[in-house]
C-alpha positions as CSV (number, residue, x, y, z in Angstrom):
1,X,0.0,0.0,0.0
2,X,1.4,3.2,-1.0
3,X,1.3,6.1,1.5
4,X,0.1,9.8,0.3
5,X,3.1,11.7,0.4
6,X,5.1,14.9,-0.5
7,X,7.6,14.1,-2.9
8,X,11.4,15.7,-2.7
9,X,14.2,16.1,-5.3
10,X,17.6,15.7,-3.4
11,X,20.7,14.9,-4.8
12,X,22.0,11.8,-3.4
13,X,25.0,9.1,-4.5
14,X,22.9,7.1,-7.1
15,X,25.1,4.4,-7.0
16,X,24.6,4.4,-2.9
17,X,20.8,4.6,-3.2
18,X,20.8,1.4,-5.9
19,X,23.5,-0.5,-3.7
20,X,21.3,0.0,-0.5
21,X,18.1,-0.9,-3.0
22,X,19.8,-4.0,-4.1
23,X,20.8,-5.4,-0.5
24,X,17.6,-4.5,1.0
25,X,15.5,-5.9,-1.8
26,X,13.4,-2.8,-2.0
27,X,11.0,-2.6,-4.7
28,X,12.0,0.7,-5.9
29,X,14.5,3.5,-4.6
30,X,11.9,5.6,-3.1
31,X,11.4,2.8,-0.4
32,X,15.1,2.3,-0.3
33,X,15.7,6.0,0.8
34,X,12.8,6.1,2.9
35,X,14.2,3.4,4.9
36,X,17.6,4.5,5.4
37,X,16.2,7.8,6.8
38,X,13.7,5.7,9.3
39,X,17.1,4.0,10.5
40,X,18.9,7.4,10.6
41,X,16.3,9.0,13.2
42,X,16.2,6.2,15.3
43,X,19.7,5.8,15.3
44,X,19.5,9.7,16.4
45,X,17.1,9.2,19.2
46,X,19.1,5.8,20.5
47,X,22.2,8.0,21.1
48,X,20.3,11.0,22.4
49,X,19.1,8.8,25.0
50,X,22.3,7.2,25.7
51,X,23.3,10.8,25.9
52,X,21.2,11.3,29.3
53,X,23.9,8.2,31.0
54,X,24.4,9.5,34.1
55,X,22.9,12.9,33.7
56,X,19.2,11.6,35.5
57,X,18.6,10.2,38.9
58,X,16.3,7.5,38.8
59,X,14.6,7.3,42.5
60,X,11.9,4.2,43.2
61,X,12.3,0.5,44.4
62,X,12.2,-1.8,41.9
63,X,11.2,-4.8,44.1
64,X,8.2,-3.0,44.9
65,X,7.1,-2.2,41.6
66,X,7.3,-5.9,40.8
């Protein structure tokens, strides 16, 4: 099922977007693109959370919460 969306012209590594289409077996390079940038922001938000290590003090008692 194909989602309503704004298309956007970017210029990107054609060879890249084809390798990444091949390996993933994505239907077209749209989906291949699209992909890669879901990856890209959750790659983002894993390190920005990694980036809170030690900066937040967690108070509560696990064993009672079980």
């Amino acid at each position: 099922m194909r989602r309503k969306s704004n298309e956007t012209c970017v210029a990107v590594d054609r060879k890249l977007v084809k390798e990444a289409q091949t390996l993933g077996k994505f239907s077209n390079e749209g989906a291949a693109v699209e992909e890669a940038l879901r990856e890209l922001v959750n790659k983002l938000k894993r390190k920005s959370m990694l980036d809170l290590f030690g900066k937040v003090r967690w108070e509560g008692d696990l064993n009672q919460m079980r």
